[in-house]
Backbone atoms as SQL, in Angstrom:
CREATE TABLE atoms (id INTEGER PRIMARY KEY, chain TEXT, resi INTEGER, resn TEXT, atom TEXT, x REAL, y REAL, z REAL);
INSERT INTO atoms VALUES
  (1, 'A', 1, 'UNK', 'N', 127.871, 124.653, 140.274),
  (2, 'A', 1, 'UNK', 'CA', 128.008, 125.912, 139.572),
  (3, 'A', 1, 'UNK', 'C', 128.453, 126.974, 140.566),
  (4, 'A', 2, 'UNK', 'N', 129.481, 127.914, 140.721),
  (5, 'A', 2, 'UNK', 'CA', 129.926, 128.826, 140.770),
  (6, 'A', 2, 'UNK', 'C', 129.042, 130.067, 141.191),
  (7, 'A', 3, 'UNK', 'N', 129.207, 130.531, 142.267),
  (8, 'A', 3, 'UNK', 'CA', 128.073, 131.567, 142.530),
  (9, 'A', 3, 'UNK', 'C', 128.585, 133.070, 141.944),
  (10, 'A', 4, 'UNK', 'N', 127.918, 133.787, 141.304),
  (11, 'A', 4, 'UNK', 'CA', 128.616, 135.249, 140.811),
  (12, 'A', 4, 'UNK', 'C', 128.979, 135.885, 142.159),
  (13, 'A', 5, 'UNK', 'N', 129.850, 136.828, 141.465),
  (14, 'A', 5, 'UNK', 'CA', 130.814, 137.351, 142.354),
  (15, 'A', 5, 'UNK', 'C', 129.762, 138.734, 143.253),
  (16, 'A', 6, 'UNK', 'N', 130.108, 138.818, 144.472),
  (17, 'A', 6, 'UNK', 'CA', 129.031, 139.985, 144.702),
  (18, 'A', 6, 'UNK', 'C', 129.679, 141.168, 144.531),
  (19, 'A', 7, 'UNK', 'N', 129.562, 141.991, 143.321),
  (20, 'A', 7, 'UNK', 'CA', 129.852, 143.082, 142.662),
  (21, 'A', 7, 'UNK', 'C', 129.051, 144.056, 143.447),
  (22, 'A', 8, 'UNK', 'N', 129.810, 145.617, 142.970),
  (23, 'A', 8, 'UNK', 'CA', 129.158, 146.720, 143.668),
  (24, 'A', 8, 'UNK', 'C', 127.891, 147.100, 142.886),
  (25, 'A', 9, 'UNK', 'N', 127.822, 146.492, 141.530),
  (26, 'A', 9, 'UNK', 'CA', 126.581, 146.711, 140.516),
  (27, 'A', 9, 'UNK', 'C', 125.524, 145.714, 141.244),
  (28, 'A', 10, 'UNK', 'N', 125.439, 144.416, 142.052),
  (29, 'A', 10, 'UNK', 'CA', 124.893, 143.334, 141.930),
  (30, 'A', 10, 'UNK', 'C', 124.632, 143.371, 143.164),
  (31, 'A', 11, 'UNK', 'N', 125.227, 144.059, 144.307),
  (32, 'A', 11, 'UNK', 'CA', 124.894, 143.920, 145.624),
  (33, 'A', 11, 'UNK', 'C', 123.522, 144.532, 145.865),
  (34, 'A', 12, 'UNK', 'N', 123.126, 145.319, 145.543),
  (35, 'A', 12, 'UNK', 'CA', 122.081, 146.261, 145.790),
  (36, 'A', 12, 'UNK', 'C', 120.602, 145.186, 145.260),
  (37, 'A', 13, 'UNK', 'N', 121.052, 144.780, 144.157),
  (38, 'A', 13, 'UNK', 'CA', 120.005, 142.994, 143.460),
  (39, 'A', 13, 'UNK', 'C', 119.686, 142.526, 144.351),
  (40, 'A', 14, 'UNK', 'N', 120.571, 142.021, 145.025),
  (41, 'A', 14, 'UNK', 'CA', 120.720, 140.783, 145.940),
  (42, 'A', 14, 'UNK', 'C', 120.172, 141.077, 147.395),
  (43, 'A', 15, 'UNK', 'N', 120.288, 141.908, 147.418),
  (44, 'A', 15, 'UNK', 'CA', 119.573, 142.831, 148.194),
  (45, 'A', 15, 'UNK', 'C', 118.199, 142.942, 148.291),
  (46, 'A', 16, 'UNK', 'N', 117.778, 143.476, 147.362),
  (47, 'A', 16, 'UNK', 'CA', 116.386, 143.557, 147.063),
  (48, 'A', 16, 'UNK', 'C', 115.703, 141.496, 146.583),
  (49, 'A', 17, 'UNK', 'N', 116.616, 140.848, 146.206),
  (50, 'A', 17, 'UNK', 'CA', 115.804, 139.555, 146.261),
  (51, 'A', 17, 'UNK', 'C', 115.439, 138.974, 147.436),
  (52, 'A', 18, 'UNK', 'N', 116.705, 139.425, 148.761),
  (53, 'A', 18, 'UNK', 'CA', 116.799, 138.804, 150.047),
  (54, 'A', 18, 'UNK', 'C', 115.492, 139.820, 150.278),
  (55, 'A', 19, 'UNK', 'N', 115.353, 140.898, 150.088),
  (56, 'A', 19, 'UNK', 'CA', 114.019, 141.267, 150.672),
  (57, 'A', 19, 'UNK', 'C', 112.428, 140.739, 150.127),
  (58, 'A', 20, 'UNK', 'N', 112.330, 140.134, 148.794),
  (59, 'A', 20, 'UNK', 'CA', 111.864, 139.554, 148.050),
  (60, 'A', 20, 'UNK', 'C', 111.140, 137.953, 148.768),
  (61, 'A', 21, 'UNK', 'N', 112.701, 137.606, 148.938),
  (62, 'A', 21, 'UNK', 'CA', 112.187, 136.293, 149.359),
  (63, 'A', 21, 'UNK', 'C', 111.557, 136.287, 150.905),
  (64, 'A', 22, 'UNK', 'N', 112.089, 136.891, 151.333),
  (65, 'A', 22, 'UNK', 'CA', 111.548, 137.095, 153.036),
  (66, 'A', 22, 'UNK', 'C', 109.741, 137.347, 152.642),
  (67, 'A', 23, 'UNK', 'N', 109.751, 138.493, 151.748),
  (68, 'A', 23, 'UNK', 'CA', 108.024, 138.931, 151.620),
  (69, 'A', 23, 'UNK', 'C', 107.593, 137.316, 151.242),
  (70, 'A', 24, 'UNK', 'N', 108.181, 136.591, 150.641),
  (71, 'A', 24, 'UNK', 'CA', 107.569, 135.577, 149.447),
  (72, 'A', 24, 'UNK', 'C', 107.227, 134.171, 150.710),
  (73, 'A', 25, 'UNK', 'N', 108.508, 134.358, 151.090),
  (74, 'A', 25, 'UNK', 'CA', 108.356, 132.976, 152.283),
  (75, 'A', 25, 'UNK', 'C', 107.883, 133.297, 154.050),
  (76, 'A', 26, 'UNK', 'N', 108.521, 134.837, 154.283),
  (77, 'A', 26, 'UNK', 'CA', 108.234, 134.654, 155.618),
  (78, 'A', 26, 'UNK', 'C', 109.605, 134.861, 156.350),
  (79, 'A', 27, 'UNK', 'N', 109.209, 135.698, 157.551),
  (80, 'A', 27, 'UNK', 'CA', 111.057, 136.120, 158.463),
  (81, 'A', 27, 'UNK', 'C', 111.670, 134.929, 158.668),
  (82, 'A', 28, 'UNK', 'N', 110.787, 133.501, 159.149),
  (83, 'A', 28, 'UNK', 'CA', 111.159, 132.378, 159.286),
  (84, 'A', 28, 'UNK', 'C', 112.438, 131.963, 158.470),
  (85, 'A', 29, 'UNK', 'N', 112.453, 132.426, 156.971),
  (86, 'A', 29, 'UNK', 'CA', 113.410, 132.691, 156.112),
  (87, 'A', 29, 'UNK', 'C', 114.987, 133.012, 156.487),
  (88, 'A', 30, 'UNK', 'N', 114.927, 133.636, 157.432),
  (89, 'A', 30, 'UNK', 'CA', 116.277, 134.562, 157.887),
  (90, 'A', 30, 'UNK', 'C', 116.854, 133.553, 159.150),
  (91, 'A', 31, 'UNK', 'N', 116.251, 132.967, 159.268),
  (92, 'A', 31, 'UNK', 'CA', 116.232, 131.279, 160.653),
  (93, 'A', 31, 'UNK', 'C', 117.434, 130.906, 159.823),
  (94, 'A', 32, 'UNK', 'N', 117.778, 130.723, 158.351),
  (95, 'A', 32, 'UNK', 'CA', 118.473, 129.738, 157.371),
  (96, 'A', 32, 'UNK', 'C', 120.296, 130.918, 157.783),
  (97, 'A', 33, 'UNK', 'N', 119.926, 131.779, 158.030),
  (98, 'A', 33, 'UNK', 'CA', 121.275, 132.164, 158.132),
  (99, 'A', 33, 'UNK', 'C', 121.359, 133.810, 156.836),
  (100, 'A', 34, 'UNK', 'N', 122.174, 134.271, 156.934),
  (101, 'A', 34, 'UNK', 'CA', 122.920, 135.404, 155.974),
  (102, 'A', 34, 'UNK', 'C', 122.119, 135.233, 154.636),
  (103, 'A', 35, 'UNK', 'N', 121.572, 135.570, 153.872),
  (104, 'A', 35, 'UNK', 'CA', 121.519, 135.197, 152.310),
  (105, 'A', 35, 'UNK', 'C', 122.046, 135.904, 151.602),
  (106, 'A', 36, 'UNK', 'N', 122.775, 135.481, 150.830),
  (107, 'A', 36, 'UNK', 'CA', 124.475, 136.001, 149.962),
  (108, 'A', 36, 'UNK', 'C', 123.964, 135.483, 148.657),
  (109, 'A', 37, 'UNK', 'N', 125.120, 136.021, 147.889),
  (110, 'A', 37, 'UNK', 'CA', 125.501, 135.397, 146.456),
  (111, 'A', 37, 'UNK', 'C', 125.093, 133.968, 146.424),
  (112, 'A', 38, 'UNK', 'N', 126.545, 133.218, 147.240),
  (113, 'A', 38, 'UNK', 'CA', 126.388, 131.871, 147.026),
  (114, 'A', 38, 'UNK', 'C', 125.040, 131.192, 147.668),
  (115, 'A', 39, 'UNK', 'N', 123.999, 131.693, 147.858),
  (116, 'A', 39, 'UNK', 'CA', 122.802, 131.100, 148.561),
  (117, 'A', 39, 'UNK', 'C', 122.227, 130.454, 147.290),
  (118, 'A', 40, 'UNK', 'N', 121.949, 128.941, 147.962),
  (119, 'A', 40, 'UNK', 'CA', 120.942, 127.930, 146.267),
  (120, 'A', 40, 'UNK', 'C', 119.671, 128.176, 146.825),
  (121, 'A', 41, 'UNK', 'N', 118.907, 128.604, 145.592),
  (122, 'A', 41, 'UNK', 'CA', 117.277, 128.168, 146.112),
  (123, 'A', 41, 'UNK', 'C', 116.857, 127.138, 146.745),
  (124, 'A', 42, 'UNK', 'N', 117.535, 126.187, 145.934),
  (125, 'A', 42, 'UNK', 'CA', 117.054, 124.418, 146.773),
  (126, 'A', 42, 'UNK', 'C', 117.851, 124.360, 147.613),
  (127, 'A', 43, 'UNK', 'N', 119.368, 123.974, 147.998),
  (128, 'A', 43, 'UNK', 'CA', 119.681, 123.278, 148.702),
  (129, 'A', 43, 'UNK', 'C', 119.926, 124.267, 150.181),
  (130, 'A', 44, 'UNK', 'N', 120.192, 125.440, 149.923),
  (131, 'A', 44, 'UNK', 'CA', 120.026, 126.758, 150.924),
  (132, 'A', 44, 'UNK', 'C', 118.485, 126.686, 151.749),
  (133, 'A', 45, 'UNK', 'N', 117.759, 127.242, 150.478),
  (134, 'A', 45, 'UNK', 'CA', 116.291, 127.962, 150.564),
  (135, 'A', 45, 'UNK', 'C', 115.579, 126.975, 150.653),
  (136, 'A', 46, 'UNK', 'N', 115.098, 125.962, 149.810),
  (137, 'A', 46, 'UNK', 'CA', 114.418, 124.983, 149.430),
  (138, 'A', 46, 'UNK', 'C', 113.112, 125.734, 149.772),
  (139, 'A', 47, 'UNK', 'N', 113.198, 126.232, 148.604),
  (140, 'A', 47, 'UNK', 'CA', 112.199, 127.196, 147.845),
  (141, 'A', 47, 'UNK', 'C', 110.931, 126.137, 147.060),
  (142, 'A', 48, 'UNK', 'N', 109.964, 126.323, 147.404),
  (143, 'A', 48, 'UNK', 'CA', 108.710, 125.407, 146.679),
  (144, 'A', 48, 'UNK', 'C', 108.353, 126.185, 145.069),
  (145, 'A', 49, 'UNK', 'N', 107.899, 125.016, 144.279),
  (146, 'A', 49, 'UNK', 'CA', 107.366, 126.120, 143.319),
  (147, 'A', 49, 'UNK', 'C', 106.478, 126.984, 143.183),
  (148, 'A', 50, 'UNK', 'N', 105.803, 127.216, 144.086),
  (149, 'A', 50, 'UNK', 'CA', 104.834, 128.469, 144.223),
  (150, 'A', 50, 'UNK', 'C', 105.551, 129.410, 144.619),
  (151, 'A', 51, 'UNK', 'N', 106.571, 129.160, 145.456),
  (152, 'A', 51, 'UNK', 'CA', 106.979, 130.388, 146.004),
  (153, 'A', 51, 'UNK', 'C', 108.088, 130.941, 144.980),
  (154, 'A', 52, 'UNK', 'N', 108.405, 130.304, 143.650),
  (155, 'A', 52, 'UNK', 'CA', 109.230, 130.543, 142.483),
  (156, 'A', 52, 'UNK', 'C', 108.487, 131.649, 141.910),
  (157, 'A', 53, 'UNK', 'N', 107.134, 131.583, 141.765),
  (158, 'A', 53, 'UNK', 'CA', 105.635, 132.217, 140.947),
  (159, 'A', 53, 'UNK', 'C', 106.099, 133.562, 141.771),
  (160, 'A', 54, 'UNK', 'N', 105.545, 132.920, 143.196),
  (161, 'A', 54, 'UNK', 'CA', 105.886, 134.635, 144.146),
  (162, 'A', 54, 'UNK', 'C', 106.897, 135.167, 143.867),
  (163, 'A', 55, 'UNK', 'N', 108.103, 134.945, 143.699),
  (164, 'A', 55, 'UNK', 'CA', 109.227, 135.737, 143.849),
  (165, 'A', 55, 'UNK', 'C', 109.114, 136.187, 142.103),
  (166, 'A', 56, 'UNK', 'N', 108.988, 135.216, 141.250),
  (167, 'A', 56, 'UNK', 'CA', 108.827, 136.171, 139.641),
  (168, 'A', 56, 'UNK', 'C', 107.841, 136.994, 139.761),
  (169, 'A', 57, 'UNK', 'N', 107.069, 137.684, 140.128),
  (170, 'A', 57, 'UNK', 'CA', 105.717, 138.032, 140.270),
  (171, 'A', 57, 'UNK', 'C', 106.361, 139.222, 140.969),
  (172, 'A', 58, 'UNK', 'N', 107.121, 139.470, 141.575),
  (173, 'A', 58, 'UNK', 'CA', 107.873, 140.324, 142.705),
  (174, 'A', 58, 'UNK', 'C', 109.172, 140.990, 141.927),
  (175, 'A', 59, 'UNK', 'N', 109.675, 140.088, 141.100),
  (176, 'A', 59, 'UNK', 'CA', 110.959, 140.531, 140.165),
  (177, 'A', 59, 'UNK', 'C', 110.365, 141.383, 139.130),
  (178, 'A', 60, 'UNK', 'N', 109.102, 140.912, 138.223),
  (179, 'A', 60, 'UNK', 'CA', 108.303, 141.406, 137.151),
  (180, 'A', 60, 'UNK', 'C', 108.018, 143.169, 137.731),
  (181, 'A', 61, 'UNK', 'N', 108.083, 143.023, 138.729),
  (182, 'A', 61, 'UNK', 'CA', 106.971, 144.192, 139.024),
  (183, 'A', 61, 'UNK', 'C', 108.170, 144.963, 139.237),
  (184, 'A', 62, 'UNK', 'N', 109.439, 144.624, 140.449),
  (185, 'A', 62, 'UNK', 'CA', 110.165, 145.697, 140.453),
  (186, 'A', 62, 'UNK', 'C', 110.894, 145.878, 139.152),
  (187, 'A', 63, 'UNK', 'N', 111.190, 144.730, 138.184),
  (188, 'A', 63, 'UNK', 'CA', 112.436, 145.609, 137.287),
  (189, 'A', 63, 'UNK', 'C', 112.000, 145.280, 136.098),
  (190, 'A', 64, 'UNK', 'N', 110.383, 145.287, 136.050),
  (191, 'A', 64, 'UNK', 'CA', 109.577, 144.848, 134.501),
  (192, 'A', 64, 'UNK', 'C', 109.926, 143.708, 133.836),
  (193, 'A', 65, 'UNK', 'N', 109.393, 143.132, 132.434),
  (194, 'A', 65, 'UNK', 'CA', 109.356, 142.351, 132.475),
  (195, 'A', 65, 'UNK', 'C', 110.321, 141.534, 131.684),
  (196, 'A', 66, 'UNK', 'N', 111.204, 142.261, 131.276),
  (197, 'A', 66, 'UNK', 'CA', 112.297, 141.766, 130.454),
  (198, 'A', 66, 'UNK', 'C', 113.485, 140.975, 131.512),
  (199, 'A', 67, 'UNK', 'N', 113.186, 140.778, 132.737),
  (200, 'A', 67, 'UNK', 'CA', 114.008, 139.935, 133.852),
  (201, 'A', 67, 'UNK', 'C', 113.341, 138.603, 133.681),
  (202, 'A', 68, 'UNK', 'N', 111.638, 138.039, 133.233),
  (203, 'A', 68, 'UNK', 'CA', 111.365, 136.991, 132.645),
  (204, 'A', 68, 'UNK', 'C', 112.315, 135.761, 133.369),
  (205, 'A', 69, 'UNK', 'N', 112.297, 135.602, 134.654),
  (206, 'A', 69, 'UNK', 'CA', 112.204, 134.870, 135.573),
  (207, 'A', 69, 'UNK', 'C', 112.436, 133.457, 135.324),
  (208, 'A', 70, 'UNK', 'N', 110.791, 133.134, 134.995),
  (209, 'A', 70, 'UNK', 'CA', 110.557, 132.055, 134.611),
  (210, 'A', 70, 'UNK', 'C', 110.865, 131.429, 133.014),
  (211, 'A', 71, 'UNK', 'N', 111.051, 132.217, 132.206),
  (212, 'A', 71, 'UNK', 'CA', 111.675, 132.218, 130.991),
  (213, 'A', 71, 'UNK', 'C', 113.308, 132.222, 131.163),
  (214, 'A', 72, 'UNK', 'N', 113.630, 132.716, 132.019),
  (215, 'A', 72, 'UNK', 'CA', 115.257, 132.226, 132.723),
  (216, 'A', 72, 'UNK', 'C', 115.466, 131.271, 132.750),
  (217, 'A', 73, 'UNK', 'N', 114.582, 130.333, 133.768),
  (218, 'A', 73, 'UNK', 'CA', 114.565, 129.317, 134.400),
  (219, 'A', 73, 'UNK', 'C', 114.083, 128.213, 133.215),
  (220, 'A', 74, 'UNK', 'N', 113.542, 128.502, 132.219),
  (221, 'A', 74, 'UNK', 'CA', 113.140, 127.416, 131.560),
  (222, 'A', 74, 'UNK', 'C', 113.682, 126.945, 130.119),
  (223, 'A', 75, 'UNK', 'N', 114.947, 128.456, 130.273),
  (224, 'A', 75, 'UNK', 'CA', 116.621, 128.211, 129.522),
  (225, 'A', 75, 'UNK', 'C', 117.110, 127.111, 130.483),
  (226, 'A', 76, 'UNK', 'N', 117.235, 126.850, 131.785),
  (227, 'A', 76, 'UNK', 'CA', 117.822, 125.683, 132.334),
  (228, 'A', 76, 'UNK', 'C', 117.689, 124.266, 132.482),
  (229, 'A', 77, 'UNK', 'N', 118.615, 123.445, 132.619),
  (230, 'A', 77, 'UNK', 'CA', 117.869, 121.868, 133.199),
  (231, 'A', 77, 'UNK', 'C', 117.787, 121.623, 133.912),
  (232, 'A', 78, 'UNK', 'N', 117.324, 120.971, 134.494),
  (233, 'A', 78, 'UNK', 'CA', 116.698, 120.245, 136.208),
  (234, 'A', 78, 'UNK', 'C', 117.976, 120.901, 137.304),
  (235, 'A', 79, 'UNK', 'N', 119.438, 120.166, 136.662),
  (236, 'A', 79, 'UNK', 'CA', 120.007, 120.284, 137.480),
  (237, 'A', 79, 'UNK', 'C', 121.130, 121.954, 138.044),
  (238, 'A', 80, 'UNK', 'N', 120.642, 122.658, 136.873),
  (239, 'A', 80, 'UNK', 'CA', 121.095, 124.108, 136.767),
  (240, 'A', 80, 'UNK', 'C', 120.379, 124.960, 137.319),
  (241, 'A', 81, 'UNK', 'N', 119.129, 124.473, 137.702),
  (242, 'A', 81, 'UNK', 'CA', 118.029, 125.038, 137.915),
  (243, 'A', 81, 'UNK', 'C', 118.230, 124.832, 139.855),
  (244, 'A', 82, 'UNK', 'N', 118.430, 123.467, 140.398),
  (245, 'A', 82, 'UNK', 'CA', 118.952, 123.127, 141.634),
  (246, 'A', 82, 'UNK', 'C', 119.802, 124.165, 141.951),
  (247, 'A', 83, 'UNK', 'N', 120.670, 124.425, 141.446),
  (248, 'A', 83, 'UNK', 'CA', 122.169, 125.029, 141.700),
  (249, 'A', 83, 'UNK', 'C', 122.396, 125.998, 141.835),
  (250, 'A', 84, 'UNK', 'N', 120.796, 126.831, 141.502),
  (251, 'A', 84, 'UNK', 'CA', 120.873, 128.238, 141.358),
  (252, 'A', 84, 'UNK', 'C', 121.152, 128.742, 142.268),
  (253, 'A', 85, 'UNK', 'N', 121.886, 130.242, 141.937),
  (254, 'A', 85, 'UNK', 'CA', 122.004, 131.138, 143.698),
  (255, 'A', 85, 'UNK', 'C', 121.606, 132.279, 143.320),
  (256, 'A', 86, 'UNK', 'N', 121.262, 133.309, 144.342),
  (257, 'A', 86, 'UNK', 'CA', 120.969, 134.417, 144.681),
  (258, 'A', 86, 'UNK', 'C', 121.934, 134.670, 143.591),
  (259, 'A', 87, 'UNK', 'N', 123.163, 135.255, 143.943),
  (260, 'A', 87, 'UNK', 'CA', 124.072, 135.725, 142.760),
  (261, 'A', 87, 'UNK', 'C', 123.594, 135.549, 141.361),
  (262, 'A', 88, 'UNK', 'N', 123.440, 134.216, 140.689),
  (263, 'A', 88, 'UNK', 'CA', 123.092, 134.139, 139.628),
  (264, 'A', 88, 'UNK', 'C', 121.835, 134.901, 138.903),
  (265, 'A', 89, 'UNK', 'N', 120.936, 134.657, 140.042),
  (266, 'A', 89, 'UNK', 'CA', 119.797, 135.435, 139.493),
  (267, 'A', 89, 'UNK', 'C', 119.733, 136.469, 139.920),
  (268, 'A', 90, 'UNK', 'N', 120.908, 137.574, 140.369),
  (269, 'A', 90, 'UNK', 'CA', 121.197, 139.539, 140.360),
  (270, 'A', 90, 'UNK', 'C', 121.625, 139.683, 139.531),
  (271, 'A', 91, 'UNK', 'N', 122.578, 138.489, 138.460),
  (272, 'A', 91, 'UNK', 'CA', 123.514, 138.533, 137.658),
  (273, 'A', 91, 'UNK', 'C', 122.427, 138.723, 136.820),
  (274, 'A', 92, 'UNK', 'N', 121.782, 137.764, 136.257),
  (275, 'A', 92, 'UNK', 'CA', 120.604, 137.932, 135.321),
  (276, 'A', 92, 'UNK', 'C', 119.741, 139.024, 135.471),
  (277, 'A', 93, 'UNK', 'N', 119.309, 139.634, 136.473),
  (278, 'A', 93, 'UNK', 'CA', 118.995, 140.992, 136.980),
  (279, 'A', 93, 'UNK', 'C', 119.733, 141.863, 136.120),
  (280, 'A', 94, 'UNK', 'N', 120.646, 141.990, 136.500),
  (281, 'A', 94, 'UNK', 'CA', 121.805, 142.984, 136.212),
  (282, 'A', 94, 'UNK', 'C', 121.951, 143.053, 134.613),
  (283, 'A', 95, 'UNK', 'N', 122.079, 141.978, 133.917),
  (284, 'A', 95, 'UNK', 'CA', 122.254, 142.111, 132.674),
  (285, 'A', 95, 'UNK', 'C', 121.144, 142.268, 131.679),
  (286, 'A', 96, 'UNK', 'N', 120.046, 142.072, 132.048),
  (287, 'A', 96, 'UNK', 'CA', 118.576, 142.425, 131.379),
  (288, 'A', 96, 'UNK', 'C', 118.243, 143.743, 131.749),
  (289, 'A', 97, 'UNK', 'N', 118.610, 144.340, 132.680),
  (290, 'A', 97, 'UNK', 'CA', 118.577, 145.535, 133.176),
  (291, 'A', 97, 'UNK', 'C', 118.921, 146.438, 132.596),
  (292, 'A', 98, 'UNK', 'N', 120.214, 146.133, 132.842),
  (293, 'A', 98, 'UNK', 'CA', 121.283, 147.140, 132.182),
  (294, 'A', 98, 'UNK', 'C', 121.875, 147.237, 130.229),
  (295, 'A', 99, 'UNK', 'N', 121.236, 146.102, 129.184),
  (296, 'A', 99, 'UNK', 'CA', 120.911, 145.557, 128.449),
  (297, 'A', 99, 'UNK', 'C', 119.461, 146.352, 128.096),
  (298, 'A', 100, 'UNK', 'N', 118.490, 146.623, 128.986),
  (299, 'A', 100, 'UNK', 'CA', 117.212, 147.374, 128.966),
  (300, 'A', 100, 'UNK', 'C', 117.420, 149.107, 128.898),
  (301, 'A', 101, 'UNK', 'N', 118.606, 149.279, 129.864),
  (302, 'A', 101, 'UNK', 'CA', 118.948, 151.092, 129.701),
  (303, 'A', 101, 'UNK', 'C', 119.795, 151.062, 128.432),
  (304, 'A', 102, 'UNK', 'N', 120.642, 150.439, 128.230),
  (305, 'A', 102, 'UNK', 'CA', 121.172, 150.606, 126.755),
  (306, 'A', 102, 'UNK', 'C', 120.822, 150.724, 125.559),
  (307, 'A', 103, 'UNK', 'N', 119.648, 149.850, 125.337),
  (308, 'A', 103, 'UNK', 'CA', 118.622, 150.004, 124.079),
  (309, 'A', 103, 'UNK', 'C', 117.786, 151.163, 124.354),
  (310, 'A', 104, 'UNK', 'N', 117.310, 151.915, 125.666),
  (311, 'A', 104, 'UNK', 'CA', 116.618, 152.693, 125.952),
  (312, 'A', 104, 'UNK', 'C', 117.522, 154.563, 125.529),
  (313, 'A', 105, 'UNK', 'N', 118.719, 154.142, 125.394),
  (314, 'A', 105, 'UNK', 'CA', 119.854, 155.086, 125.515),
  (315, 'A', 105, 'UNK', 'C', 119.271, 155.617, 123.866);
């Protein structure tokens, strides 16, 4: 799968997840290199599932709860779920977000 594009709406996301995941896993984290768009949880991060809990738990709080994380994730299958990147999930950020100020409008 295709990593979203890092947009000037989406950079600032991605941003805040790379700071996310560092709280969630540890600076040790930043050992892996740059974390970008195209970064996979698994095959990049190899992210445990607890530390999935931490980082929704961290998403919930900064951008409430209509980003539903784990309700994201459980629209996917095994192998969509592997494939994921940073990008994808600012993208999903981004559009529950901004989807959230519009109805709020």
């Amino acid at each position: 799968m295709a990593a979203e594009p890092r947009t000037e709406r989406t950079r600032p996301i991605v941003d805040e997840i790379t700071d996310m995941l560092v709280s969630v896993v540890g600076d040790e984290l930043l050992v892996v290199g740059e974390i970008g768009p195209a970064t996979t949880f698994n095959d990049d991060l190899a992210l445990e599932s607890i530390e999935f809990v931490a980082l929704a738990e961290l998403l919930q709080e900064r951008y409430g709860p209509s980003v539903d994380f784990l309700g994201f994730l459980a629209e996917k299958d095994i192998d969509q779920i592997l494939a994921m990147s940073v990008g994808e999930l600012a993208a999903h950020v981004d559009r529950v977000t901004t989807a959230g100020r519009a109805c709020a409008s």
